[in-house]
C-alpha positions as CSV (number, residue, x, y, z in Angstrom):
1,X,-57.2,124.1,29.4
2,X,-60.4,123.8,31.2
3,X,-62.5,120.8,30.9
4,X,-65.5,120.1,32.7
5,X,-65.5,117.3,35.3
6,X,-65.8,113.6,33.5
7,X,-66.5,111.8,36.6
8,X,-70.4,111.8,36.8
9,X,-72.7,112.7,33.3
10,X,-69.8,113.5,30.5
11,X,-71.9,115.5,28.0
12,X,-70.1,114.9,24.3
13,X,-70.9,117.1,21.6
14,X,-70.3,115.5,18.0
15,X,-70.8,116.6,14.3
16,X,-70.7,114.2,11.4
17,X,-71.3,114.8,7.9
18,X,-72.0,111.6,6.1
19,X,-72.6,108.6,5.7
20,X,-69.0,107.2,6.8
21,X,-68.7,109.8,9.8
22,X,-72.1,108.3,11.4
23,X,-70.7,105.2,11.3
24,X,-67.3,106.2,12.7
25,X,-69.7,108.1,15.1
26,X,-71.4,105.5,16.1
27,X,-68.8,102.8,17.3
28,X,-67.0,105.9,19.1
29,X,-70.3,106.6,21.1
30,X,-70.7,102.9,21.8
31,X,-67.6,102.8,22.9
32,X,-67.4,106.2,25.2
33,X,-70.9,104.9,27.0
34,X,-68.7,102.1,28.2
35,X,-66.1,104.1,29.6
36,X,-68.9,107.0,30.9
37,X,-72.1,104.9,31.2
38,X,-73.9,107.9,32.3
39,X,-72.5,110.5,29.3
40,X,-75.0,112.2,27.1
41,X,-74.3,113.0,23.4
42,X,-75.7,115.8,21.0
43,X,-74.6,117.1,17.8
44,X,-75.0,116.1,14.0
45,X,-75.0,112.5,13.2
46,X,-77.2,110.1,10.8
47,X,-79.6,106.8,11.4
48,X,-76.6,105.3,13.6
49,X,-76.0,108.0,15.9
50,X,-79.4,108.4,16.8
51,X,-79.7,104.4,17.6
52,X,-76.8,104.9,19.5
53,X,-78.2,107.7,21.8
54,X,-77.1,110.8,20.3
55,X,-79.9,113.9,19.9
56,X,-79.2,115.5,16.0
57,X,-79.9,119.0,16.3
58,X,-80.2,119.3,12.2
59,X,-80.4,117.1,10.0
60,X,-76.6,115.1,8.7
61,X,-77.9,115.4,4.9
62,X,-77.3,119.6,5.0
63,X,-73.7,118.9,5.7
64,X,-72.8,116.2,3.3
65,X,-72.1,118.9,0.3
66,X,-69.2,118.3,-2.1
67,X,-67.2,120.5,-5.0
68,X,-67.5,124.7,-5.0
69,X,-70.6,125.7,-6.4
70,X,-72.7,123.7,-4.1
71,X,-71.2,124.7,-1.0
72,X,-71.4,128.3,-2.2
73,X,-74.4,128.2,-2.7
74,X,-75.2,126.3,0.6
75,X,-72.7,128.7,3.1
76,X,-75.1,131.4,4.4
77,X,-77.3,128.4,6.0
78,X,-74.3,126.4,6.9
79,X,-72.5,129.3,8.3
80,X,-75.6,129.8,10.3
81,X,-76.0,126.1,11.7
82,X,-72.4,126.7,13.0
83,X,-72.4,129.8,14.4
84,X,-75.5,128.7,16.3
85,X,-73.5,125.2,17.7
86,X,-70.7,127.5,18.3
87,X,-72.7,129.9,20.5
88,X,-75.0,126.9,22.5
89,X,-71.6,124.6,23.4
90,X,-70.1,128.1,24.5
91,X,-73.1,128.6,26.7
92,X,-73.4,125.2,27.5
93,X,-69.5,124.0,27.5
94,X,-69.2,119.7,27.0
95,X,-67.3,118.3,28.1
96,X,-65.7,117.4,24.3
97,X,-66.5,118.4,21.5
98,X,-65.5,115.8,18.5
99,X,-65.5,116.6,14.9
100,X,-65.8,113.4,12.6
101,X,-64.3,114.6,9.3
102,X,-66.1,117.6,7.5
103,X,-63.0,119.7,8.2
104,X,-64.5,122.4,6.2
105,X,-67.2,122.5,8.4
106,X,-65.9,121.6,11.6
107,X,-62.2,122.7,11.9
108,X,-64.3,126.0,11.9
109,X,-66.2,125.1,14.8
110,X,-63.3,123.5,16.4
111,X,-61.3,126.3,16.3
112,X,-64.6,128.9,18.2
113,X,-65.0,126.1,20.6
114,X,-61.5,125.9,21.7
115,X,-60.8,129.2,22.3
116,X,-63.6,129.5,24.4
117,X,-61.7,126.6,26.2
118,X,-64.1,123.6,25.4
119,X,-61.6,120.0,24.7
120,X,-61.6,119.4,21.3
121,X,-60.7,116.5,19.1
122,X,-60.9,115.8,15.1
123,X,-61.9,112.5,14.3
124,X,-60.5,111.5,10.8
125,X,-57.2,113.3,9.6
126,X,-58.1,115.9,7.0
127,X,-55.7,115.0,3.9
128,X,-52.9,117.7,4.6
129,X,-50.8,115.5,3.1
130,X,-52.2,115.1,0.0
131,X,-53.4,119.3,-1.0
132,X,-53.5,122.3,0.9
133,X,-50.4,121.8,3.4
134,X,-50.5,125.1,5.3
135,X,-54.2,123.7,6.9
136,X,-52.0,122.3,9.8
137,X,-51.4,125.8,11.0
138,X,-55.2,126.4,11.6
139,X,-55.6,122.7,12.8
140,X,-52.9,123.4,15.7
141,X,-55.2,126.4,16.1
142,X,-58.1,124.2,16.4
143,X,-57.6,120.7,17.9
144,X,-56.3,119.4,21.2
145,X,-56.6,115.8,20.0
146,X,-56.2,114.5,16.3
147,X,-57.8,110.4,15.5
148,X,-55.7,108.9,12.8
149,X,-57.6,106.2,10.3
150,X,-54.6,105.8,8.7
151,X,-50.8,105.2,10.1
152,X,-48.8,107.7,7.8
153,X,-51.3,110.4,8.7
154,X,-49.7,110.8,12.2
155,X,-45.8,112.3,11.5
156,X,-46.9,115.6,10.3
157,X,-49.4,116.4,13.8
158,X,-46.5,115.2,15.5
159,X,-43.9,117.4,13.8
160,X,-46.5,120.6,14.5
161,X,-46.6,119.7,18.3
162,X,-50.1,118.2,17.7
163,X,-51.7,115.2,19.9
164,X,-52.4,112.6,18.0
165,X,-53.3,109.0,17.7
166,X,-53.1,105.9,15.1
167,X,-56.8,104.3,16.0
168,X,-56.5,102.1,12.7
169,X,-60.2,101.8,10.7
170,X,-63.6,100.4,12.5
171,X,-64.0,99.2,8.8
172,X,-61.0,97.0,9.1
173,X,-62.2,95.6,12.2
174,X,-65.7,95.0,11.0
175,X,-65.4,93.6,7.6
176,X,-63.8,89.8,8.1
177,X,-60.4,89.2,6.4
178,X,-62.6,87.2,3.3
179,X,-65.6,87.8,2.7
180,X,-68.4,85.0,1.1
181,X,-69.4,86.1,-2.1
182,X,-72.0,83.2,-1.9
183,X,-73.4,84.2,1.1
184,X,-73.8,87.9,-0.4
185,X,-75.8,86.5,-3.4
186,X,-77.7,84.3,-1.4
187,X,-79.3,87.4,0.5
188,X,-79.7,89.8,-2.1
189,X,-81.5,86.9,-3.8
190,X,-78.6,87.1,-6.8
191,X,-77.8,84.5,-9.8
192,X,-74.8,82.4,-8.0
193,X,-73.5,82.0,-11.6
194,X,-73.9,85.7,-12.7
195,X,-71.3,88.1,-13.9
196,X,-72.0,91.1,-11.4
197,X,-71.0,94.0,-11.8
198,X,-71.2,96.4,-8.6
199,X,-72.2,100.4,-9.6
200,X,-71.4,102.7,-7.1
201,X,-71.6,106.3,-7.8
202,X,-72.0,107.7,-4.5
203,X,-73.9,109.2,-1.7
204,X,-73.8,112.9,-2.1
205,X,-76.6,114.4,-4.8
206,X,-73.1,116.1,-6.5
207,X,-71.4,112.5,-7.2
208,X,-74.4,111.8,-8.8
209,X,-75.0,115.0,-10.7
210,X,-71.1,114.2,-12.1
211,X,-70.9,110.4,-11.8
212,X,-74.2,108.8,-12.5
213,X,-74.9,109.5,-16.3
214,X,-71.6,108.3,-17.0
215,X,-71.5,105.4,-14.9
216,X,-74.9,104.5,-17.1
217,X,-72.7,105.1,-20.4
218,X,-70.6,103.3,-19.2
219,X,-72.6,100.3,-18.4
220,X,-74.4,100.5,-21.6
221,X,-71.3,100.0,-23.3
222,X,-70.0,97.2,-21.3
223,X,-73.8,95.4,-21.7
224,X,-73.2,95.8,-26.0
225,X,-70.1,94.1,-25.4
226,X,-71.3,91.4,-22.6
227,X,-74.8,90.7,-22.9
228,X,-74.6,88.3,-19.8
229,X,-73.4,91.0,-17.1
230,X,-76.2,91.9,-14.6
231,X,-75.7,95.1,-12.7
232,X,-76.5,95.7,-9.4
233,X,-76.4,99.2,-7.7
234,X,-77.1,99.6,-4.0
235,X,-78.5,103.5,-3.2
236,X,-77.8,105.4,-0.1
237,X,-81.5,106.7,-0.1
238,X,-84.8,107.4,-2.1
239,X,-83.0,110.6,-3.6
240,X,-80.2,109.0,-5.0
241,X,-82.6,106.1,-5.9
242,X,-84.7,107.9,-8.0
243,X,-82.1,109.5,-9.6
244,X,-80.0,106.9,-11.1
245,X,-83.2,104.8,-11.7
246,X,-84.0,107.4,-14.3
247,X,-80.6,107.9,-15.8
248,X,-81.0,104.0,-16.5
249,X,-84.4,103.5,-17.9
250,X,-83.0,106.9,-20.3
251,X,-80.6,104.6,-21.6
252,X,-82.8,101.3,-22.3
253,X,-79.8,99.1,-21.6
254,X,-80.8,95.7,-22.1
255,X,-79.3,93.9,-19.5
256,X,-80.7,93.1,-16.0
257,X,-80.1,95.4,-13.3
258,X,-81.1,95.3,-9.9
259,X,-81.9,98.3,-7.5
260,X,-80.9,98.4,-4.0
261,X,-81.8,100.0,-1.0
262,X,-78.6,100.9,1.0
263,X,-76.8,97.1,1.7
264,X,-73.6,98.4,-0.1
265,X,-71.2,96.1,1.7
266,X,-73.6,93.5,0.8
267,X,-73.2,94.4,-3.0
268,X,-69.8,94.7,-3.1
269,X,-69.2,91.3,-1.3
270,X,-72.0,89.5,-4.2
271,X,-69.8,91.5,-7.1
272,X,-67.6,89.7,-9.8
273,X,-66.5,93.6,-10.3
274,X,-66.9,97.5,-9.2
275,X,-67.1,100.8,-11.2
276,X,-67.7,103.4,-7.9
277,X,-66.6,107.2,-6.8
278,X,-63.9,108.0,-5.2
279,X,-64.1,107.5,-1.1
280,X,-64.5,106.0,1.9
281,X,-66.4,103.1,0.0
282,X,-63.0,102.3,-1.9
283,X,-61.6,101.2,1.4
284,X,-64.2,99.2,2.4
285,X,-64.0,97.3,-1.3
286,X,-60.5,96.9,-0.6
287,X,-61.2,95.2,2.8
288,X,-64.2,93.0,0.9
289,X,-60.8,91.7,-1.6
290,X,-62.8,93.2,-4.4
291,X,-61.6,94.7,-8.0
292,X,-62.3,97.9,-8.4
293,X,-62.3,100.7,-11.0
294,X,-62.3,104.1,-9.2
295,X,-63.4,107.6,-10.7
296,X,-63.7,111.0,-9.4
297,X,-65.3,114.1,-11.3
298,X,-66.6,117.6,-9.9
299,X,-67.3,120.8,-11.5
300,X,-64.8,122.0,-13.9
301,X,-64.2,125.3,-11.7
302,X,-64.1,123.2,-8.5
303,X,-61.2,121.1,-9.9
304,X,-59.4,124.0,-11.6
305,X,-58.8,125.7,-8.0
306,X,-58.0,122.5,-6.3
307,X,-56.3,120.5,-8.6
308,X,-53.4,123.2,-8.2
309,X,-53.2,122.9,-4.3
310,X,-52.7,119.1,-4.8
311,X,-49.3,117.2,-3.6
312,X,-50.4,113.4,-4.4
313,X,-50.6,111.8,-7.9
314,X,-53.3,109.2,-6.8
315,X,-57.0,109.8,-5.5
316,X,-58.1,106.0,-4.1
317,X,-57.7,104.9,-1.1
318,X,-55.9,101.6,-2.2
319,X,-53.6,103.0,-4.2
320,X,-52.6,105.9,-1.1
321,X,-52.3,103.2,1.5
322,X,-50.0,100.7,-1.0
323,X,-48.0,103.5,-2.5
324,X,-48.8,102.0,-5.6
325,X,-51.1,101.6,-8.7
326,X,-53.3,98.9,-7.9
327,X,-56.6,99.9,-8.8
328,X,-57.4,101.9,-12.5
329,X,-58.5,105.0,-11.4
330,X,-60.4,108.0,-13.2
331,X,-60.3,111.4,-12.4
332,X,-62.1,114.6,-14.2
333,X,-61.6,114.3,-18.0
334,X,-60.9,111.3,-17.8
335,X,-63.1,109.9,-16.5
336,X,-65.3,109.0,-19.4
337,X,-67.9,106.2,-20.1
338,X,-66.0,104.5,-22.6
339,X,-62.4,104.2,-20.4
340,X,-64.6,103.3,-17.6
341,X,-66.0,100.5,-19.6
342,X,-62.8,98.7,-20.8
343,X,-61.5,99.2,-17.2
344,X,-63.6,97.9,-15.4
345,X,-64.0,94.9,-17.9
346,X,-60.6,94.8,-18.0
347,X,-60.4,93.9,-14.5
348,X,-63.3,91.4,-14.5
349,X,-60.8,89.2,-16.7
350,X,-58.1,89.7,-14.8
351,X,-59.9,88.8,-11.3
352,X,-59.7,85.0,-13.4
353,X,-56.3,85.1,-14.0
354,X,-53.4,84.7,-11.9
355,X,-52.4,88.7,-11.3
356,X,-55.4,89.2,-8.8
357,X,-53.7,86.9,-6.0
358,X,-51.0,89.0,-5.6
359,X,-53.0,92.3,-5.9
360,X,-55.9,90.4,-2.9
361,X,-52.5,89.1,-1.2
362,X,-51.5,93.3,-0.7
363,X,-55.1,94.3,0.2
364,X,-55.0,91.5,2.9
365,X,-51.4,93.0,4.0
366,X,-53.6,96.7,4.2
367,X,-56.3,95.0,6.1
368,X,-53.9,93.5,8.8
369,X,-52.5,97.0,9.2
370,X,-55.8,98.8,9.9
371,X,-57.1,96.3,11.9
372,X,-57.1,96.7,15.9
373,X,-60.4,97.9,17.8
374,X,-60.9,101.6,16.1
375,X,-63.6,102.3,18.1
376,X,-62.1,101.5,21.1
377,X,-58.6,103.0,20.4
378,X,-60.8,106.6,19.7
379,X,-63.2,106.5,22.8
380,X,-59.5,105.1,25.1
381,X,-57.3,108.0,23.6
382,X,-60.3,110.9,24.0
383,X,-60.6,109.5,27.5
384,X,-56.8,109.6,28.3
385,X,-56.6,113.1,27.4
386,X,-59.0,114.2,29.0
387,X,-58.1,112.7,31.9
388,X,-55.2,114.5,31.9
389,X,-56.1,117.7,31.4
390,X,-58.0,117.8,34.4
């Protein structure tokens, strides 16, 4: 393997496709200027790339697709995007090229750029363990260096002669083992006394085309029952904004409800409760020591074809990483307004009651396990490799 010379002005060539991936990008950046102070970065990336130094070559929002139709209907430009990265880093070789997540989109890439002998490493496991084993062939096709959020990911790269490395979650290490739900209220200028209840129905425009009308349902039911609940629902952007804004003024639900831009973490630290999609955002209510009810819905024909690839009974994060049924989750047909309702209510009482120590004392357990410098353990492992291969 070939690798350009890392000694003078590293240049690293990264693609995320969301929100989470620019903030994994990000610390990893942060992190690689301190190892190569005078390394350049181009790519993908969001609002925290960019502050970190990175040039975006197209915008992050064109990647961050979910469910069949909508990537279908997307491919032509997004095979277009990648053949065009693939053909500049070929011209151009980087010294790395790192792919945070999107494995759709990047193993793709990956797998040009390494035959034309550019380094590459995948940043974020795809979830071969959990549907769609046989991926691991392509992978080994694809990636010199696999990043591990999570430590059960690693035994399968390693039994498929794949480098890989346990980094732990940047999440883990940013997010305080507890959190002050006072503080949180305090800053979001929220009712210290209130019943909140956290609404999170994602960041892609498809979580909200499946999620956000029946997150509303569902919080129009739970206002009949409650009166005194005050929602609060932090949006990624003035899209996503907009549109749940005018699901909830549809549904003249009584109660108070407050609108907010981005500050999730900030919301799910102020909340009694959450009702949120499926994701990277149910890890990071974990680490906050927050109930949760979790649901997950795509198109019918999206779920048809991938429900029969998968090999894992549960969807969040929580329950993966315990092994075990901690948090009610939702998924396709059932995940209906009126069971999201009496769950999530459900586990505003118990948060009262004794039950929720244990369940906060195995989320703490989680958050030990993942803790450990992330971004530092990525930029150290990239740097190691490709110190070796030269």
């Amino acid at each position: 393997m070939s690798v350009p010379d890392t000694g003078t002005s590293p240049r690293f060539a990264i693609v995320a496709g969301e929100a989470s991936g620019d903030i994994l990008g990000a610390g990893l950046i942060r992190e690689l200027k301190r190892l190569y102070p005078r390394a350049t970065f181009e790519g993908i990336g969001g609002d925290l790339m960019q502050a970190e130094g990175l040039t975006s070559l197209y915008p992050m929002e064109r990647l961050a697709v979910m469910g069949i139709g909508p990537i279908l209907r997307r491919l032509p430009s997004l095979l277009m995007m990648r053949g065009a990265l693939a053909q500049r880093w070929r011209e151009q070789p980087p010294t790395a090229f790192i792919g945070i997540d999107a494995p759709e989109f990047n193993l793709g890439l990956e797998q040009k750029l390494k035959a034309a002998n550019v380094f590459t490493c995948h940043y974020v496991s795809p979830s071969v363990w959990a549907w769609r084993q046989k991926r691991i062939v392509r992978i080994r096709k694809s990636v010199d260096l696999m990043l591990c959020l999570l430590p059960f990911e690693q035994e399968i790269y390693r039994q498929h002669g794949i480098a890989v490395e346990f980094v732990g979650h940047p999440l883990a290490d940013d997010i305080p083992l507890q959190v002050d739900k006072a503080a949180a209220r305090t800053s979001l200028g929220l009712d210290a006394a209130a019943d909140i209840v956290g609404l999170l129905p994602g960041s892609r425009g498809t979580e909200m085309k499946y999620l956000g009308a029946e997150f509303v349902r569902a919080a129009a039911l739970m206002a009949e029952k409650r009166p005194q609940l005050h929602f609060v629902a932090p949006l990624v952007n003035a899209d996503r904004k907009r549109e749940f804004q005018a699901l909830w003024e549809s549904a003249n639900i009584s109660a108070p409800v407050t609108f907010v831009n981005k500050r999730s973490r900030e919301v799910m630290a102020a909340s009694d409760v959450l009702l949120m999609a499926s994701g990277t955002a149910t890890l990071e209510a974990m680490l906050i020591k927050r109930p949760m009810v979790v649901a997950y819905r795509v198109s019918p024909l999206s779920y048809r074809i991938f429900s029969k690839l998968l090999t894992i009974s549960r969807f969040a994060l929580p329950n993966l990483l315990a092994d075990d049924d901690l948090v009610p989750e939702f998924i396709q047909d059932d995940c209906r307004a009126e069971l999201l309702a009496e769950a999530t209510l459900a586990q505003l009482d118990a948060a009262a009651g004794p039950g929720w120590d244990a369940i906060r004392e195995r989320f703490t357990d989680i958050h030990r396990t993942l803790r450990g410098n992330a971004d530092q353990k990525a930029a150290r492992a990239l740097g190691e490799q490709l110190a070796s291969q030269s």
